[in-house]
C-alpha positions in Angstrom: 29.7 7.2 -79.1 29.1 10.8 -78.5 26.4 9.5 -75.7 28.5 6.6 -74.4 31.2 9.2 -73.6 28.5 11.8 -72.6 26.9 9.4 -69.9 30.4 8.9 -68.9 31.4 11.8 -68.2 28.3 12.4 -66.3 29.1 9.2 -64.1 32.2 10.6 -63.6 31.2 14.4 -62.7 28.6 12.4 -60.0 31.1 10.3 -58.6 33.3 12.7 -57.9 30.3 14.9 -56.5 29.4 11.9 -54.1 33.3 11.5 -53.0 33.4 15.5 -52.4 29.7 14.7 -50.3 31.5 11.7 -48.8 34.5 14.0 -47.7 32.2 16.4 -46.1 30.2 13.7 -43.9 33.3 12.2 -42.8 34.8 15.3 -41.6 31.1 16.3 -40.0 31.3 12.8 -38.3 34.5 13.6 -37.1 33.6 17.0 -35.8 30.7 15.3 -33.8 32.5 12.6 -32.8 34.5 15.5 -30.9 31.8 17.1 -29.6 30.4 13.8 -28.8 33.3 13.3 -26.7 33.7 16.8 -24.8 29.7 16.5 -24.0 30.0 13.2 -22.5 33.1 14.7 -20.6 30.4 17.7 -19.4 27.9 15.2 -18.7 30.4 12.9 -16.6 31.3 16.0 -14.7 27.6 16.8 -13.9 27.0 13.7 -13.0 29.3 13.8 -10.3 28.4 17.6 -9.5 25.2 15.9 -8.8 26.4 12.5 -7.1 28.2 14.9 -4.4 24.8 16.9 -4.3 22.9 14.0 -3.2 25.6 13.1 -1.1 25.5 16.1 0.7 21.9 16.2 0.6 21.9 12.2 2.6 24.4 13.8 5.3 22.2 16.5 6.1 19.3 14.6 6.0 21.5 12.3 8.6 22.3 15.5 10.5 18.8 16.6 10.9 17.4 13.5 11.8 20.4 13.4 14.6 19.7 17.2 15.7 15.8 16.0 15.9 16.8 13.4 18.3 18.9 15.2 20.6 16.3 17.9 20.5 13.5 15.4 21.7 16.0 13.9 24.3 16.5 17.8 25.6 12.6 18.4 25.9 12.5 15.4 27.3 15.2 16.4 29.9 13.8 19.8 30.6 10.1 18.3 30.9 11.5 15.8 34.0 13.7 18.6 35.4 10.5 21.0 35.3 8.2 18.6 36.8 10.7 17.9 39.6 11.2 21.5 40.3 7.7 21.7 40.5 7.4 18.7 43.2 10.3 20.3 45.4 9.0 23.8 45.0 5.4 22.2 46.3 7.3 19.8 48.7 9.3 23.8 50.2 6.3 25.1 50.3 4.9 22.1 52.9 7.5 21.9 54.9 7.5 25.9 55.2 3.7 25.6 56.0 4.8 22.3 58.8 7.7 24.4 60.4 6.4 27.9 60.5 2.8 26.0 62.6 5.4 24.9 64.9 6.0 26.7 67.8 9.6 28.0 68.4 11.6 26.9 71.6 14.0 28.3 73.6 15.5 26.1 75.4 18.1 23.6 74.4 16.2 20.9 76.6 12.4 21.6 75.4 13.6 21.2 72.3 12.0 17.6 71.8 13.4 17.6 68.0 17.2 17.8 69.4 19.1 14.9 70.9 21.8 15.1 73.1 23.9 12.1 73.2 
């Protein structure tokens, strides 16, 4: 009998070790079941850190790709302006040449280029 109670009490002593080992991974579960939850309440909030990153990032892009444009459209402005500026500036320069080979005239009525009407 002495072993019957022996091996009982032994059952008993490792039961109650396995509740106390129970007890301690169901508060640990608990514990990371909290910590679970406040990192996926960290990650959530990164997540949309980043989402209005990226955001940001797309509207810049945007932005540059606009600023590009207008930039091309000014060149391409000041390139025609230039090149008519150049043409007049040649086209001055002609009629300059055509009027100063001209003689001058002192008379109203000699004046074949005025026309009295």
């Amino acid at each position: 009998m002495t072993y019957r109670a022996n091996a009982r009490r032994e059952a008993i002593r490792q039961v109650a070790e396995v509740r106390t080992r129970l007890e301690a991974a169901e508060d640990a579960l608990t514990g990371a079941g909290a910590a679970l939850k406040e990192v996926e309440a960290r990650f959530a909030a990164a997540d949309e850190r980043v989402a209005a990153a990226e955001d940001a990032l797309h509207a810049a892009y945007a932005g540059r790709e606009a600023t590009r444009r207008e930039r091309y459209a000014a060149r391409q402005a000041h390139e025609r302006a230039a090149a008519m500026m150049e043409r007049l500036q040649r086209r001055v320069g002609q009629l300059t040449d055509q009027l100063g080979g001209m003689p001058l005239c002192t008379s109203m009525r000699r004046n074949r280029f005025v026309h009295v009407f």
